[in-house]
N, C-alpha and C positions, 0 to 999 in steps of 0.2 A: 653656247648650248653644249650640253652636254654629249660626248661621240657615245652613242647606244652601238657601235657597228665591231663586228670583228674585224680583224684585215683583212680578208679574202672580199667583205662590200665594203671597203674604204677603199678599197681599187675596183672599180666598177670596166674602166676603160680596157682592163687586159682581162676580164673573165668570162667573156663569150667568143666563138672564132666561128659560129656556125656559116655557111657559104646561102649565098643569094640568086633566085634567078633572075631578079630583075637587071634593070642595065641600070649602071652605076652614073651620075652624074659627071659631067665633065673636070669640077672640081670642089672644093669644099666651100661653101660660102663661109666666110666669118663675120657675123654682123657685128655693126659699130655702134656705138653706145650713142643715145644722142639720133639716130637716125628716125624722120619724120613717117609715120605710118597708118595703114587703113585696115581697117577689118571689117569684113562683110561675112555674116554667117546665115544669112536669110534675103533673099530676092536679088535682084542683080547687081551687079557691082558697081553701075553707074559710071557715068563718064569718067574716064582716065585721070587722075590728078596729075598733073607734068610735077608739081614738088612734092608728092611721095616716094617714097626710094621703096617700101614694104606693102604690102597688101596679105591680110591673113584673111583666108574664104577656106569653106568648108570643101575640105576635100569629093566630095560623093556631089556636092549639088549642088558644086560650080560648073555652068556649063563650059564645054572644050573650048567652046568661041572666045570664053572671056580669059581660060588659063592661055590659048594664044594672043589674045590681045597683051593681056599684062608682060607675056614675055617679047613680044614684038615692039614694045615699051620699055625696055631692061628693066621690067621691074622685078624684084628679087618677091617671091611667094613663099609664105610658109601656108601649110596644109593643116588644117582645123580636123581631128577627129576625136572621139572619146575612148582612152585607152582606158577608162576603166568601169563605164556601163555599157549596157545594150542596150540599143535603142530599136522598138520592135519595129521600125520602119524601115532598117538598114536594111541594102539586099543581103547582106550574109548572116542575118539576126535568127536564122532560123540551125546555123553551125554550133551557134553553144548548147551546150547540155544542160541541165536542170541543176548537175549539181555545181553549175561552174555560178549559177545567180545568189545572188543576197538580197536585201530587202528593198525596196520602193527607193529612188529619189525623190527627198519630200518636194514636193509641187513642178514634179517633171513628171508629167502624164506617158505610160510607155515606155518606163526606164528605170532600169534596177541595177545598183550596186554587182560589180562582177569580184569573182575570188581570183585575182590577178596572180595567184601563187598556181594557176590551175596550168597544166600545159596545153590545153586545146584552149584558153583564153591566149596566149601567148603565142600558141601557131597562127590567131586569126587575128593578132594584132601585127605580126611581123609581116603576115599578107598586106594589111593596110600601109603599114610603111613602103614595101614593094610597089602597090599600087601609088603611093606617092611620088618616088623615083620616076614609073611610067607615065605620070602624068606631067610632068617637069620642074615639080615642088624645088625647091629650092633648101627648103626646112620641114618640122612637122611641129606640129603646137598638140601634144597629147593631152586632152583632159580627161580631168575628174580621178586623176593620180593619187590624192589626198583622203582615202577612203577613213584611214587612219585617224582622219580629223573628224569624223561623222561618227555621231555615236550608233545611227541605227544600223551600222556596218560590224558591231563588235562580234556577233556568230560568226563573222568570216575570220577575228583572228589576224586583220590586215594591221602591221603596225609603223612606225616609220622607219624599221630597217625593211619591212618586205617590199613599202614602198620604193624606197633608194637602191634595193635589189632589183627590182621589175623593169627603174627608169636606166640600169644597168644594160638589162636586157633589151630594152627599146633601144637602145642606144648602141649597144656594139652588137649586139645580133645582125642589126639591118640598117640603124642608119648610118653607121660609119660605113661600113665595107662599100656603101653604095652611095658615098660623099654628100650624105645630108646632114645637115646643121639639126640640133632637137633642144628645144628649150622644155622650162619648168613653167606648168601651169601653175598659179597659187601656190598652196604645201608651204606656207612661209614656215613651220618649223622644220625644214629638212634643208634650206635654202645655204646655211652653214656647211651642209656635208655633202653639195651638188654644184655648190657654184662653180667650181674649178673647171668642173668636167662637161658639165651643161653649156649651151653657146648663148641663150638668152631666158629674159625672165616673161611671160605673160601674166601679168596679175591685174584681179581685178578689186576694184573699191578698196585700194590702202589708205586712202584719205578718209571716206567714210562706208565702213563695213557694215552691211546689211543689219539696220535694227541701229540703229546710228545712237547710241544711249550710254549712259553710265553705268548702266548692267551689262552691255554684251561683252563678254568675257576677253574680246578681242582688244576691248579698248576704241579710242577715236579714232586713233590713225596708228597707222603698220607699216606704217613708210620704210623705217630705217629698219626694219629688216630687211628688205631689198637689196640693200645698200652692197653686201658685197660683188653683188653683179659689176653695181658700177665701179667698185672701187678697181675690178678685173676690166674696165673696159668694157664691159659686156652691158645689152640695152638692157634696161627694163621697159618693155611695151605694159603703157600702164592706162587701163580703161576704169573712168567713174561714169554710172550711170542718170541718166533720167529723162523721163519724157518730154518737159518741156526743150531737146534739143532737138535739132539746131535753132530753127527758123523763132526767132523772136525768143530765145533763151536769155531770163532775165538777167540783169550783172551780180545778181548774191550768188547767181548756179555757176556762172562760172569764177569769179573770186572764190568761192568754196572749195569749187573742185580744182581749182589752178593753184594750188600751195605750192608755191617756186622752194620754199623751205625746205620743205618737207619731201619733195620732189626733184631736190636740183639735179640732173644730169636724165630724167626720166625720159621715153618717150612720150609723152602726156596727150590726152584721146577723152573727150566725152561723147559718149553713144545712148542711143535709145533701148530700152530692155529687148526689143528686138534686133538686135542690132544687124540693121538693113544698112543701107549705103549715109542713112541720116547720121551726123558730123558735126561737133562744135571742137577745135582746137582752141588749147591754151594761148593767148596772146604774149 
């Protein structure tokens, strides 16, 4: 891909120093590529897996009972939150300003596109990193970074160096100083000029991207864009979706979704679009 960046966002890691008041982690995680994991972003987390090493739960509607469970388990947590809409349920939903929104996420009811170049978006995103620190997060999983890739986002002007700018400032604003790990949601075309700096990948449906056809501009599979995560060592937590999982998931759903090929080194996960505690791993 082509580098759209000047050098002042090719070095993302030395261009923030701002100070933090939360308490800093005791030290840096660095996840390992390959490592087995669970994500719970809706209802409770469900019994402990003893061979997961990861759990990603949403920061804000994980109860405290379950982040001390999982760390009384050594399990390493990263924090689910949206660094780049508002969602009118949040408690702090009501700190952005009118001019910080852009338009509708198509079929997310209560959620709009934020102008991620705004600095009161930015103040009440480094709050949420802070607040992940204090809760014992481990990591933070920021989504919906990729606004750049949406076209009903183009009023905002968001492109993929503001994005690679913004994951600069998630990033050394708050979550270095305060020894959090911070992966890349999706954003596969920025995955070239983050992977160094970035500690892991979240993506979803590389194997088969929403609208699964010979027209979606995506193509079938996006795998090997990923790929320089792993060629760094670094995981790719990688979610395909569909309802008939777990319980009685037939074998086309998971042959399809288990492309060892196309997937070698992946952390590989199928979930339900709600994605509750329900679970089919790759064999």
């Amino acid at each position: 891909m082509r580098s759209i960046l000047p050098l002042a966002l090719s070095l993302p890691l030395t261009f923030f120093s701002l100070s933090s008041a939360a308490t800093p982690r005791p030290s840096l995680w660095k996840p390992i590529k390959g490592q087995k994991w669970q994500i719970v972003l809706n209802g409770t987390i469900g019994p402990i897996d003893s061979t997961v090493a990861v759990y990603d739960v949403d920061l804000y509607d994980t109860d405290p009972r379950e982040f001390a469970a999982l760390k009384a388990a050594n399990k390493k947590i990263i924090c689910y939150f949206s660094a780049g809409s508002v969602e009118e349920w949040r408690d702090d939903a009501g700190q952005f300003n009118e001019s910080d929104y852009g338009a509708d996420l198509p079929g997310w009811g209560g959620e709009k596109w934020l102008n991620t170049e705004s600095a009161n978006v930015r103040r009440i995103m480094k709050k949420r990193i802070e607040d992940a620190a204090d809760k014992g997060c481990d990591a933070v999983d920021p989504d919906n970074v990729d606004a750049f890739d949406n076209p009903e986002t183009r009023p905002l002007n968001l492109t993929e160096a503001t994005a690679i700018s913004y994951l600069g400032f998630l990033a050394n604003t708050t979550a270095r100083p305060l020894n959090l790990a911070i992966g890349l949601k999706n954003s596969l075309k920025i995955v070239p000029q983050v992977a160094s700096w970035l500690d892991f990948q979240v993506n979803e449906e590389c194997i088969a991207p929403p609208g699964d056809n010979p027209t979606d501009p995506r193509g079938p599979n996006e795998c090997d864009k990923l790929k320089p995560f792993i060629r760094l060592e670094k995981p790719v937590f990688h979610i395909e979706y569909d309802e008939r999982v777990p319980d009685g998931a037939p074998g086309e759903v998971v042959s399809k979704f288990c492309d060892r090929a196309s997937t070698e080194g992946f952390s590989n996960i199928i979930k339900d679009m709600e994605v509750t505690s329900r679970t089919r791993y790759c064999p």
